[in-house]
C-alpha positions in Angstrom: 55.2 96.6 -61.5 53.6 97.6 -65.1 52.8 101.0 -65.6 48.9 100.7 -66.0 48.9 99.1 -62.2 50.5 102.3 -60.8 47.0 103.8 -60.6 45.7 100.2 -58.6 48.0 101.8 -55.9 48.2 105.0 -55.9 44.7 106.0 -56.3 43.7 104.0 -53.2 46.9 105.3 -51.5 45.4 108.9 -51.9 42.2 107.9 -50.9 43.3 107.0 -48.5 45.0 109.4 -47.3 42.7 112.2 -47.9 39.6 110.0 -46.5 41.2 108.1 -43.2 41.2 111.3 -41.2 37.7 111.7 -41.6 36.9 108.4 -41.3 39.0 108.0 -38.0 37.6 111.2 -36.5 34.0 109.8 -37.3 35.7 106.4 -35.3 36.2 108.8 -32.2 33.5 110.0 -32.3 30.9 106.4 -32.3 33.9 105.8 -29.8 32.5 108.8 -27.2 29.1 108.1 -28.3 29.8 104.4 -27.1 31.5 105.9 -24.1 28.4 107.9 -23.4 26.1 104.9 -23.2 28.1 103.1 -21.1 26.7 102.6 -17.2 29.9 103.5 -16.1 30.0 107.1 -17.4 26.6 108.4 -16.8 26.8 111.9 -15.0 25.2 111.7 -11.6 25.0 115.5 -11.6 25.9 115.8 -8.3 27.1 119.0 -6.4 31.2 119.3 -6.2 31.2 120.8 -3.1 29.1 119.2 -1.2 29.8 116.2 1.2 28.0 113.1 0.4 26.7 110.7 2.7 26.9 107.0 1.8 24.4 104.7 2.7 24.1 100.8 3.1 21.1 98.9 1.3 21.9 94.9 1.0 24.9 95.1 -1.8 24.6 98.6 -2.8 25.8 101.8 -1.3 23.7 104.9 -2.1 25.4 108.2 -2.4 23.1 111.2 -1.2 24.3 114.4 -2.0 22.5 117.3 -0.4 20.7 120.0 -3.0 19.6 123.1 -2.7 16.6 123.6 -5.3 13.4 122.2 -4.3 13.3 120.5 -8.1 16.8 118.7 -7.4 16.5 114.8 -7.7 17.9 112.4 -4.6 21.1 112.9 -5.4 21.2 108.7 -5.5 24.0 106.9 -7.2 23.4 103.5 -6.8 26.9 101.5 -6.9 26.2 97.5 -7.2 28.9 95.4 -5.2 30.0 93.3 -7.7 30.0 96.2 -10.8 33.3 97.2 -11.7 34.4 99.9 -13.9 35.3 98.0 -17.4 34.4 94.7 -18.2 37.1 92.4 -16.9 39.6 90.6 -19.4 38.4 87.4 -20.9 38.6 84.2 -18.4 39.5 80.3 -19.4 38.2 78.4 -17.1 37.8 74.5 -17.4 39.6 74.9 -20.7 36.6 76.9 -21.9 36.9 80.7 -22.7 34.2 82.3 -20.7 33.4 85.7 -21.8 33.0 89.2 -19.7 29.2 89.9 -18.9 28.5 93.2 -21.0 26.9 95.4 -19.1 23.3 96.4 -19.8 23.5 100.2 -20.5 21.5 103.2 -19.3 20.8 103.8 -23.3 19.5 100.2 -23.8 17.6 100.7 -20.3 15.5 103.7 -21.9 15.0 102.4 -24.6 13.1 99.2 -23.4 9.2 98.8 -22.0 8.4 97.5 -19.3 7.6 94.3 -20.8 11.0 93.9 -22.7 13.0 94.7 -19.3 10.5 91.9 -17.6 11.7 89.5 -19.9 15.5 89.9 -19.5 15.0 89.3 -16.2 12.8 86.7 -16.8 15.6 85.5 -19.4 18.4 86.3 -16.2 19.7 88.6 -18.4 19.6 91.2 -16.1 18.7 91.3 -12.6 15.9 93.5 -11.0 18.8 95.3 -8.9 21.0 96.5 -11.8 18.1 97.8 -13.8 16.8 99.9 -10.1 20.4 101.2 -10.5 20.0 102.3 -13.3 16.6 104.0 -13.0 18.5 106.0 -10.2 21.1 106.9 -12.4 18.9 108.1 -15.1 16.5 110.0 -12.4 19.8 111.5 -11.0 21.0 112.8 -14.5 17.1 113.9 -15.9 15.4 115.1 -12.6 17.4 118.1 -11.9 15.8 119.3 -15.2 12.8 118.2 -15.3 11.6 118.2 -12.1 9.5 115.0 -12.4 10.4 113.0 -9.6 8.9 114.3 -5.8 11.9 115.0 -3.6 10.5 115.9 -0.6 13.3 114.6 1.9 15.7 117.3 2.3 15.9 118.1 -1.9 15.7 114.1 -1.9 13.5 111.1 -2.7 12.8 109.8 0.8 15.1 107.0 1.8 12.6 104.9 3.2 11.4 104.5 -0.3 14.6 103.8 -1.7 15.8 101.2 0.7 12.1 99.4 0.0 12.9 99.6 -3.5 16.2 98.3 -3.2 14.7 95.2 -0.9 11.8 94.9 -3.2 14.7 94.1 -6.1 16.7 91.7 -4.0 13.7 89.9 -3.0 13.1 89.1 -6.5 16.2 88.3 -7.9 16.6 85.7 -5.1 13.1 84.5 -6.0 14.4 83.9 -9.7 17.5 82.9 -8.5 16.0 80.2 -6.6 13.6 79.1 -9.3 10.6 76.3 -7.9 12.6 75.8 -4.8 12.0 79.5 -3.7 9.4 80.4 -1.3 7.6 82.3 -3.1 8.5 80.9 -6.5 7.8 83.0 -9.6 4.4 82.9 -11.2 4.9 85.6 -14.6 1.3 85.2 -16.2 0.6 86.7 -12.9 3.3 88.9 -12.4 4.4 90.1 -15.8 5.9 93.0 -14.7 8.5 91.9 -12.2 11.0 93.6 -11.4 10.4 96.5 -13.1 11.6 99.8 -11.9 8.4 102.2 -12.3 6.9 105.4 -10.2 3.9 106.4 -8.6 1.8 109.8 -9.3 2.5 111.4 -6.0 -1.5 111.9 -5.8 -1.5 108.2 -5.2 -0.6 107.4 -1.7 2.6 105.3 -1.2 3.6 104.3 1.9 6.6 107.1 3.2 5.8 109.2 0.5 3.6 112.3 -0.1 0.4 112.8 1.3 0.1 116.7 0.8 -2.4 115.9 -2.2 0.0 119.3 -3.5 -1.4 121.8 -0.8 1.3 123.6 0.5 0.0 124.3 3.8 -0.1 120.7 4.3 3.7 120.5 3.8 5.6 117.8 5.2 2.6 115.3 5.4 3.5 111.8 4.9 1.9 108.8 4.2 2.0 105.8 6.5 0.6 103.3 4.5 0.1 102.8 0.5 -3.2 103.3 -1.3 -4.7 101.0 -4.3 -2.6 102.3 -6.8 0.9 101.6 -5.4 -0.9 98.3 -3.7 -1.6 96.8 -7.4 1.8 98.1 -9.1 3.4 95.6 -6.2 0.7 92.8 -7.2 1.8 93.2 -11.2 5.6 92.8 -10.3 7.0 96.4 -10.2 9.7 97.9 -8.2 8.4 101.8 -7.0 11.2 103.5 -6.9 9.4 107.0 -5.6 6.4 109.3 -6.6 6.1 111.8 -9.4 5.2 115.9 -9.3 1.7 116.3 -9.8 -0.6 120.1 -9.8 -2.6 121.1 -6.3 -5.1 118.2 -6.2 -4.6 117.4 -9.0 -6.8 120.0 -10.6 -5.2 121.9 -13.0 -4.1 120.5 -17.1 -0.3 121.3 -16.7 1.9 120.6 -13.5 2.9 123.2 -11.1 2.1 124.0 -8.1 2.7 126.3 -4.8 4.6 123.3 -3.2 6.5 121.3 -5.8 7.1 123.7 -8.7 6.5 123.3 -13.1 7.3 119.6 -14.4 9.4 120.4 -17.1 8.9 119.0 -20.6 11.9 116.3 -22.0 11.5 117.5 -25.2 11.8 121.0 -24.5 12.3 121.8 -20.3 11.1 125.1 -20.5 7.4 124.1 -21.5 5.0 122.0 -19.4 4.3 118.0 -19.7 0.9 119.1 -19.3 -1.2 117.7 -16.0 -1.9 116.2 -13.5 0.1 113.1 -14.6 2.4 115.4 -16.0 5.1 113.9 -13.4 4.9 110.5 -14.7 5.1 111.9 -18.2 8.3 113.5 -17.6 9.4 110.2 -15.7 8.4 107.8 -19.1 9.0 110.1 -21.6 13.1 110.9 -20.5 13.6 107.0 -19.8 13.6 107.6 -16.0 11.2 104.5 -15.9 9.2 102.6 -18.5 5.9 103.4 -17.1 4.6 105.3 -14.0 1.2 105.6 -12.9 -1.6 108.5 -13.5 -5.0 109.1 -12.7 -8.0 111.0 -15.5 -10.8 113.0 -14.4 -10.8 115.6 -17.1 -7.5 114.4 -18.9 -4.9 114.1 -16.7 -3.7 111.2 -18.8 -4.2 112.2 -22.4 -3.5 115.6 -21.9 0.4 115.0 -20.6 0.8 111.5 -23.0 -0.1 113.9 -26.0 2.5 116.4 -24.8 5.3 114.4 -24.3 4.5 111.6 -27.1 2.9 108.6 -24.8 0.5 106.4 -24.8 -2.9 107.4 -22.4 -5.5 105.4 -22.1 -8.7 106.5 -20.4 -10.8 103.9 -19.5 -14.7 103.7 -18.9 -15.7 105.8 -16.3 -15.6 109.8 -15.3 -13.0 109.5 -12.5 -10.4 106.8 -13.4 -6.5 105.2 -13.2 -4.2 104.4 -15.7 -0.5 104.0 -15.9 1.4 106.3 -19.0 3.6 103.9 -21.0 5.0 103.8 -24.2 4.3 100.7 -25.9 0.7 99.4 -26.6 1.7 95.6 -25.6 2.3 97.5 -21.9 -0.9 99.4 -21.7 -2.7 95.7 -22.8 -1.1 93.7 -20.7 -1.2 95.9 -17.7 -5.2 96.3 -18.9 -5.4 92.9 -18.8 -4.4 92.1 -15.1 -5.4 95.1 -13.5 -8.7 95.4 -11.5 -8.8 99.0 -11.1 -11.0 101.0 -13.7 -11.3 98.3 -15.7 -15.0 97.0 -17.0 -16.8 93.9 -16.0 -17.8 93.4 -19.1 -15.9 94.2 -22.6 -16.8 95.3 -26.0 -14.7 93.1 -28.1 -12.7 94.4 -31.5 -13.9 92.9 -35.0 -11.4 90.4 -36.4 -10.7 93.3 -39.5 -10.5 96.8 -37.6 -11.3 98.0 -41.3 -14.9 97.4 -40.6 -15.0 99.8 -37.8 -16.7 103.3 -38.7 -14.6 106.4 -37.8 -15.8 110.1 -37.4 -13.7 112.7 -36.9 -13.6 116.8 -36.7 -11.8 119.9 -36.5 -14.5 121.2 -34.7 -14.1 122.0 -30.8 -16.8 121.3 -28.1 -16.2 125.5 -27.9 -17.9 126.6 -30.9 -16.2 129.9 -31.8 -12.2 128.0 -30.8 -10.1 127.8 -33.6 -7.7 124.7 -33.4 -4.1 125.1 -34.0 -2.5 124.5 -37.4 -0.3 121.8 -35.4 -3.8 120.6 -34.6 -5.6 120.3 -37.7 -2.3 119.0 -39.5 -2.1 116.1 -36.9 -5.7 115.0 -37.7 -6.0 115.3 -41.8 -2.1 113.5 -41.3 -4.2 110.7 -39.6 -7.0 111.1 -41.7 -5.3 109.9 -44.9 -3.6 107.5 -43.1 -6.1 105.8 -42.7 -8.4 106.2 -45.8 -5.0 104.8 -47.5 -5.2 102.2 -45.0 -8.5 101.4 -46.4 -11.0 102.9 -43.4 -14.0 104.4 -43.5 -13.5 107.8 -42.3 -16.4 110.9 -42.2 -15.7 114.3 -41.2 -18.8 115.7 -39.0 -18.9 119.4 -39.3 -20.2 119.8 -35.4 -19.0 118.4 -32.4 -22.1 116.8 -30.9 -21.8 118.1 -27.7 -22.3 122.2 -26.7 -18.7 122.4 -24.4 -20.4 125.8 -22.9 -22.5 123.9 -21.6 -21.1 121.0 -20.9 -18.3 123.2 -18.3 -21.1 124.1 -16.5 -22.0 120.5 -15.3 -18.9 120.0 -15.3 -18.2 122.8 -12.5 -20.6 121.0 -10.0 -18.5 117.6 -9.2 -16.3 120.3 -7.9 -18.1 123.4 -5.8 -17.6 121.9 -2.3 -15.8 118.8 -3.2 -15.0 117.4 -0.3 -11.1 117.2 -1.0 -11.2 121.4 -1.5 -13.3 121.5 1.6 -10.4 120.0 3.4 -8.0 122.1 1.9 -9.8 125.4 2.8 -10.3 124.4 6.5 -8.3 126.3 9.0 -7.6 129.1 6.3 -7.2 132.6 7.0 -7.2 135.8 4.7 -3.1 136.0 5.6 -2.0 132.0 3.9 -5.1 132.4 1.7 -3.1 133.1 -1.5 -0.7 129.9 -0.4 -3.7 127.8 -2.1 -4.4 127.9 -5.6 -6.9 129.8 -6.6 -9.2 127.2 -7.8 -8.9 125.6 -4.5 -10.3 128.4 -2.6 -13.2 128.9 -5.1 -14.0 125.8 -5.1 -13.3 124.9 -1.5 -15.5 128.2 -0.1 -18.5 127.3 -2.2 -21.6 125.2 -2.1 -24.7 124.5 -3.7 -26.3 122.4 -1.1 -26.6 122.3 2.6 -27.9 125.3 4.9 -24.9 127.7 3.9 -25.3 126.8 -0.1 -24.2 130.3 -1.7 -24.1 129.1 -5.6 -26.6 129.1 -7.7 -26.3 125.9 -10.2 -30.0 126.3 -11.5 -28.9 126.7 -15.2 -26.7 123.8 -15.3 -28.0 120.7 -17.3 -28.1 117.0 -15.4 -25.1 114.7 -16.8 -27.1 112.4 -18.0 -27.6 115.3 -21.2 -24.3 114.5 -22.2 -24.0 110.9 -21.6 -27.2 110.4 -24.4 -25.4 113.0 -26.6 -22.7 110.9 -26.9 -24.1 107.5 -27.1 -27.0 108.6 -29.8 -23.4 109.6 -31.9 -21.8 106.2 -30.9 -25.4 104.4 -32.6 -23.9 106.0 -36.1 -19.8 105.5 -35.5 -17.5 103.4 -33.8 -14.6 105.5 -33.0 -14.4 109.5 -32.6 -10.9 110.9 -33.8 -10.4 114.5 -32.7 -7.2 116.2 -31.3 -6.1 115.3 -27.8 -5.3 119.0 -27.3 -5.4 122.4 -29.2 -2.1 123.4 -29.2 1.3 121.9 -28.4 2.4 121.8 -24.4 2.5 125.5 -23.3 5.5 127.7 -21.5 6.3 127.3 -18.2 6.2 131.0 -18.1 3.0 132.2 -16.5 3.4 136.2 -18.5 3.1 133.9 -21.7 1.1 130.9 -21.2 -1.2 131.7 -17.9 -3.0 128.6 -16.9 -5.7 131.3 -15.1 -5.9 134.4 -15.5 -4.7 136.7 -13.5 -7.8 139.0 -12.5 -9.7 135.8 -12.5 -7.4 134.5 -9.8 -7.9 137.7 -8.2 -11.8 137.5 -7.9 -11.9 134.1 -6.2 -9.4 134.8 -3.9 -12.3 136.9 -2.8 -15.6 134.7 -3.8 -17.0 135.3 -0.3 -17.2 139.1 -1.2 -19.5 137.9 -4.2 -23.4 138.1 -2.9 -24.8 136.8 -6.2 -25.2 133.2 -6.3 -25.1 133.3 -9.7 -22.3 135.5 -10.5 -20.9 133.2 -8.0 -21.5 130.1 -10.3 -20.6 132.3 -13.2 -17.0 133.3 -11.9 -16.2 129.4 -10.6 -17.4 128.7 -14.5 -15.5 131.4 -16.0 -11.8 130.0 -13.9 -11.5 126.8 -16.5 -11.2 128.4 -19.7 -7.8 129.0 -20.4 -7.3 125.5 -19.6 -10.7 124.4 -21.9 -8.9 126.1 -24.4 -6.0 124.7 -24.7 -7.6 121.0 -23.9 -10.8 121.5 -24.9 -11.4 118.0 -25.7 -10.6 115.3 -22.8 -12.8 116.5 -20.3 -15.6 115.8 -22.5 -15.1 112.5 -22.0 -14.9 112.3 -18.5 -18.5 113.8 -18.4 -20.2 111.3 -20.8 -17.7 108.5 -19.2 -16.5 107.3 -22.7 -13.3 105.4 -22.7 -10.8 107.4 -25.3 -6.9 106.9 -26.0 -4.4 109.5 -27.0 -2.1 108.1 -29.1 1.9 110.0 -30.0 1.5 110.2 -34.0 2.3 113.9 -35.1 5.5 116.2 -34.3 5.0 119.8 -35.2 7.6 121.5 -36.9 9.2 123.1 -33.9 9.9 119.6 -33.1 7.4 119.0 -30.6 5.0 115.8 -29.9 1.3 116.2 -30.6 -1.4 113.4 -30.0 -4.5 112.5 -31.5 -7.5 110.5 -29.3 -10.0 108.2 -30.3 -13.0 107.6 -28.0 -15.1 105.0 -28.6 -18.6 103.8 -26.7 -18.8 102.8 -23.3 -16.6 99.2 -22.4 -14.4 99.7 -25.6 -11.1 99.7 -24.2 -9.5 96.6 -26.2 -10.9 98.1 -29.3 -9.0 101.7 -28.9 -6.0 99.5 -27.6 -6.3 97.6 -31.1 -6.7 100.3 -33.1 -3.7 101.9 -31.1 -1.7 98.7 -32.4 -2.7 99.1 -35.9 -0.8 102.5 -35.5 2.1 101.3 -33.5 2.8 98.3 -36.1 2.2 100.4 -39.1 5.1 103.0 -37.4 3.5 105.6 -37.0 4.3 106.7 -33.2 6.5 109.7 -33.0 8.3 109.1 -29.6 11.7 110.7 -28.5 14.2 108.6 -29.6 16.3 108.1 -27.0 13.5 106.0 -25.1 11.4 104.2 -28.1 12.7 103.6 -31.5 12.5 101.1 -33.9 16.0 98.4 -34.3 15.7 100.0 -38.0 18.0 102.8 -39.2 15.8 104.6 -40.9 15.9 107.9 -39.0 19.4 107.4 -39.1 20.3 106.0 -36.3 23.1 103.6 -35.0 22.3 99.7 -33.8 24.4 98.3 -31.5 24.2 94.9 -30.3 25.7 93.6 -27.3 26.5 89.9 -26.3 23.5 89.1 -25.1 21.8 89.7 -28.8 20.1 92.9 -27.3 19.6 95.6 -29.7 19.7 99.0 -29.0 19.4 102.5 -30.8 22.0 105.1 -29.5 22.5 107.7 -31.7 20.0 110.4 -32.1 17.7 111.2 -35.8 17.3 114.6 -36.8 14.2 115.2 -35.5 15.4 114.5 -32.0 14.1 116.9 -29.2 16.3 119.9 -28.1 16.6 119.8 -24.4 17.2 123.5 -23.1 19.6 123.5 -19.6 17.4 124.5 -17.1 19.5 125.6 -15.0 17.8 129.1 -15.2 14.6 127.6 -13.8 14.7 128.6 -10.1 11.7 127.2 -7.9 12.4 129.2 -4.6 8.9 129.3 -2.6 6.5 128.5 -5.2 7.8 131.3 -7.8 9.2 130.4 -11.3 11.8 132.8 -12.7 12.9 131.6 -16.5 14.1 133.1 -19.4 11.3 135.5 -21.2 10.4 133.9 -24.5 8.0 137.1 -24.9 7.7 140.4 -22.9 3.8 140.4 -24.4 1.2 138.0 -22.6 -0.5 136.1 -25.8 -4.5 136.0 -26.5 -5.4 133.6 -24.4 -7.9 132.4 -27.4 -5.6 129.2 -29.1 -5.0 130.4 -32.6 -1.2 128.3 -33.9 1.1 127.1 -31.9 3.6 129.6 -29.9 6.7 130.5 -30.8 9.5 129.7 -27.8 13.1 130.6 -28.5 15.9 128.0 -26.6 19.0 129.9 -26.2 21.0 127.4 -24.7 19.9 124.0 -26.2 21.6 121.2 -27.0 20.5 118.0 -28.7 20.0 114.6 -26.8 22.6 112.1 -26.0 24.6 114.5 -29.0 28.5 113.8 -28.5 30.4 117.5 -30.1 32.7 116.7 -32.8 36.0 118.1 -32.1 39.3 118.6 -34.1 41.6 116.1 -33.4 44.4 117.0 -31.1 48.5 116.4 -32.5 48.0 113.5 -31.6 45.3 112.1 -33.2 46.6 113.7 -36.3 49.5 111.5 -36.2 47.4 108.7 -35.4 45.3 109.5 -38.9 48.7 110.2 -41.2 50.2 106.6 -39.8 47.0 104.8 -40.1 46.9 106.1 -43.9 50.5 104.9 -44.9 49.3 102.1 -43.3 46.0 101.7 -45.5 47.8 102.6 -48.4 50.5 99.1 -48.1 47.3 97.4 -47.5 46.0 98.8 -50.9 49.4 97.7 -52.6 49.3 93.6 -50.4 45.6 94.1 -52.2 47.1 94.6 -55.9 49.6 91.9 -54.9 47.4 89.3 -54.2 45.1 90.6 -57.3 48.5 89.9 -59.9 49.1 86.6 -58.0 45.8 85.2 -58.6 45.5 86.5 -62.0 
């Protein structure tokens, strides 16, 4: 060998050396992050020493292991039949090598809509009854964290709604299976959804499920048939797997209540997802289920989408339904087939979106509330997005309507409701203070009747609002304002109060009140820590405007914040086009481990397995931190977690609170450890080994030369 080659092996041969440790470690490591995402692996988080009960559902066998917090998940661990462990060795049969299925993973399951997953099982792909196994597993692994799932059987989702689900799934598969000769063959413009694993708001009625509407003196109530909600979900195709945690009748702007406990937040559990969907939130937004229902009547949709980073769409009306999702092409086609809040008649989107005319403001409908620099941030961000995209944006230095005001009416549609009326009934001053506040105040009162003790003479008629807002919608098209004021608030009533408490205090005792108008007054007075921090989506509901909150900013505590658009009555397919425009253009910010792009650009791995499916398992680096919430106790209604702040904060919404996580850990992260002996053998052989490569390498180099 000539002296000047030397270097042709050596140099390499070094490299080599030096380098193949690190590279092999790296190896390991995609090697437990591959081991991770496999179906096989997936923690069920079950309790060691408890004894689990097996149960029998067509060919699966459900594990239930009993729990003792009342925000454990059923315990379920779905085990198909025919799944085994590893993918089995490669087969010849017929003199044709037939390769092992590879299994569809829990990581590729979150990371799918519900229209994706309906086509692999359109496609046969996957069956309806592997990817309700997986949902299970992924509500077994997220729920005891999150608390976002209704177990209300014993710590557990009720069986009777499991087994249905399960029968649901075989049902269809057989039904695809069978193809034109079934039964009941398959029609998919009809049923575009099928097969789909999704949940249920627990304020929705579903047949064996809740029907507490969150009272806790109603405890133990169950439904014995399903209402509209769950009754179209079946229509569109979708497997219920069980009902999500919602606030006391759904009242409040975060989720918690007496009965069920805080909905923790997937990006960061010890915050809220916001309410009353805030359930379903936490059920989309950790990849429990591609989409879960939710219901609007002063945000209840927006308010947790913007929180978590989903998709909300409000339509038309004051009181309305609308499933959380995560992709617009879901929250279209689902528009599209459902006949619940949906217009008769449709304002249609220009053919160049450009032509529409866009307001937008940092003002709040509260004239002397300062938005959040989170807030303000989010909107100029989207602002000059869209001037570069070439729209016509103004800013409007008021909000057109007076939010003082506007509570007022606002009050009204709930003094005397006739849901807190039913609450309140049988009631006595001993399990008075098991109702939340609100309930009683509301519940007690009236304004009409022969025992009317509230005096609503200063409130202004709703149809005030209603022309505010369409006189604005003569001059603009759309309406671009935050969907909240501040990021999702603590879990922890000392810092984030959703009422305060001398507030709660007085209506507790209303009935001592003798003023009917200090009455009114107080019932007024009882909304605005939550107007404050959502001071926006409620407006809405009173003038009936459809409006969307779309996922587009993270703060930089690493925490999704929305912005809405409203738009004139009847608009809904021009806010869901002007959601795509966003969407295509990349600019949702979703957690990655349930929507992300098949582009590395944050830095994460593809993976792609046999059936061409590509998936994202690796996480960016701005991934959520997911706190263990293990120190989030919900024994008889109280919360106990870690203090972020002995000092309750101004409940006035100035920039976004500062929360400390102790204990967090990043998502789907796999810890790099030092190899063992072992591996460092493994390294030092595999480098002598690279290194005669290097010198075959120069070898073949001389020969050719």
């Amino acid at each position: 060998m000539k002296k000047n080659n030397i270097k042709y092996v050596l140099i390499p041969a070094f490299a080599a050396a030096a380098l193949f440790p690190v590279l092999a470690n790296d190896n390991q490591v995609k090697a437990n992050d591959d081991k991770t995402i496999t179906t096989s692996n997936i923690n069920t988080l079950e309790s060691t020493n408890k004894k689990t009960t097996s149960v029998s559902t067509a060919n699966n066998t459900i594990e239930i292991a009993p729990t003792t917090s009342a925000s454990s998940v059923n315990s379920v661990k779905p085990t198909p039949a025919n799944n085994t462990e590893a993918t089995s060795s490669t087969n010849v049969v017929n003199n044709k090598v037939i390769k092992p299925k590879v299994p569809f993973t829990v990581t590729e399951y979150k990371q799918k809509s519900a229209l994706e997953l309906a086509q692999l099982i359109r496609e046969k792909k996957v069956t309806s009854t592997e990817l309700v196994d997986l949902a299970y597993k992924v509500i077994a692994e997220e729920n005891p964290k999150l608390n976002a799932v209704l177990t209300t059987e014993n710590g557990k989702i009720p069986k009777a709604i499991v087994d249905e689900a399960y029968r649901t799934a075989k049902e269809i598969d057989n039904r695809i299976s069978a193809g034109k000769l079934a039964a009941n063959p398959v029609d998919w413009k009809a049923q575009p959804f099928l097969g789909v694993p999704a949940l249920i708001k627990g304020l929705d009625q579903l047949k064996n499920g809740d029907y507490t509407n969150g009272v806790y003196l109603n405890k133990g109530k169950i439904a014995d048939e399903s209402g509209p909600v769950a009754k179209e979900f079946a229509k569109l195709g979708f497997v219920i797997l069980g009902q999500t945690n919602y606030p006391e009748l759904g009242t409040r702007n975060i989720t918690d209540s007496k009965l069920f406990g805080p909905a923790g937040n997937p990006w960061d559990p010890s915050r809220n997802t916001g309410g009353s969907s805030g359930g379903s939130a936490g059920a989309v937004a950790s990849g429990m289920v591609p989409i879960a229902s939710g219901s609007d009547a002063g945000g209840s949709i927006r308010i947790p989408s913007s929180w978590t980073g989903l998709i909300g769409l409000k339509p038309t009306g004051h009181v309305v339904k609308f499933p959380l999702v995560k992709t617009i092409e879901d929250a279209k086609a689902y528009f599209e087939k459902t006949e619940l809040s949906k217009p008769k008649t449709l304002v249609e989107p220009p053919k160049d979106l450009k032509k529409l005319k866009i307001a937008y403001t940092l003002k709040t409908p509260l004239k002397d509330l300062e938005l959040s620099e989170v807030a303000k941030k989010a909107i100029l961000e989207t602002v000059d997005f869209l001037r570069k995209e070439g729209f016509t944006i103004e800013e409007v230095k008021e909000f057109p309507i007076d939010g003082y005001e506007g509570i007022k009416t606002y009050t009204v549609g709930g003094i005397g409701e006739e849901s807190y009326v039913a609450a309140v009934k049988g009631v006595t001053e001993e399990n008075k203070r098991q109702l939340d506040p609100t309930t009683y105040g509301l519940g007690t009162s009236s304004y009409i009747g022969p025992n009317a003790n509230t005096d609503i003479s200063s409130v202004k008629p709703l149809s005030t609002f209603i022309d505010q807002m369409n006189a604005f919608y003569k001059k603009y098209d759309l309406f671009l304002v935050p969907t909240n004021a501040v990021t999702a608030p603590s879990n922890d009533k000392k810092v984030d109060p959703y009422i305060e408490p001398d507030i709660a205090e007085q209506l507790y005792n209303i009935n001592k009140i003798k003023d009917p108008k200090e009455r009114f007054n107080l019932l007024t007075k009882q909304w605005l820590p939550m107007t404050r921090r959502s001071p926006y989506t409620w407006v809405f509901n009173l003038s009936g405007n459809p409006a969307i909150s779309l996922p587009t900013y993270l703060s930089d505590k690493n925490l999704p914040f929305g912005v809405m658009f409203a738009a004139k009555d009847n608009s809904e397919k021009v806010l869901l086009e002007i959601g795509q425009y966003f969407q295509d253009r990349h600019q949702f910010k979703m957690n990655p481990a349930i929507r992300s792009s098949n582009v590395s650009e944050n830095g994460n791995k593809i993976g792609v397995n046999e059936d061409g499916t590509k998936f994202e398992y690796a996480v960016p680096t701005y991934a959520p931190t997911v706190a263990e919430l293990s120190t989030l106790n919900i024994n008889n209604g109280t919360v106990s977690t870690p203090s972020k702040s002995e000092n309750s904060l101004n409940s006035s919404v100035k920039e976004e609170k500062k929360v400390v996580n102790t204990n967090s850990t990043k998502l789907n992260s796999t810890p790099k450890t030092l190899p063992n002996t072992g591996e460092s053998t493994n390294n030092f052989l595999s480098a002598i080994g690279l290194s005669f490569l290097a010198l075959i390498g120069l070898l073949k180099r001389k020969n050719n030369n």
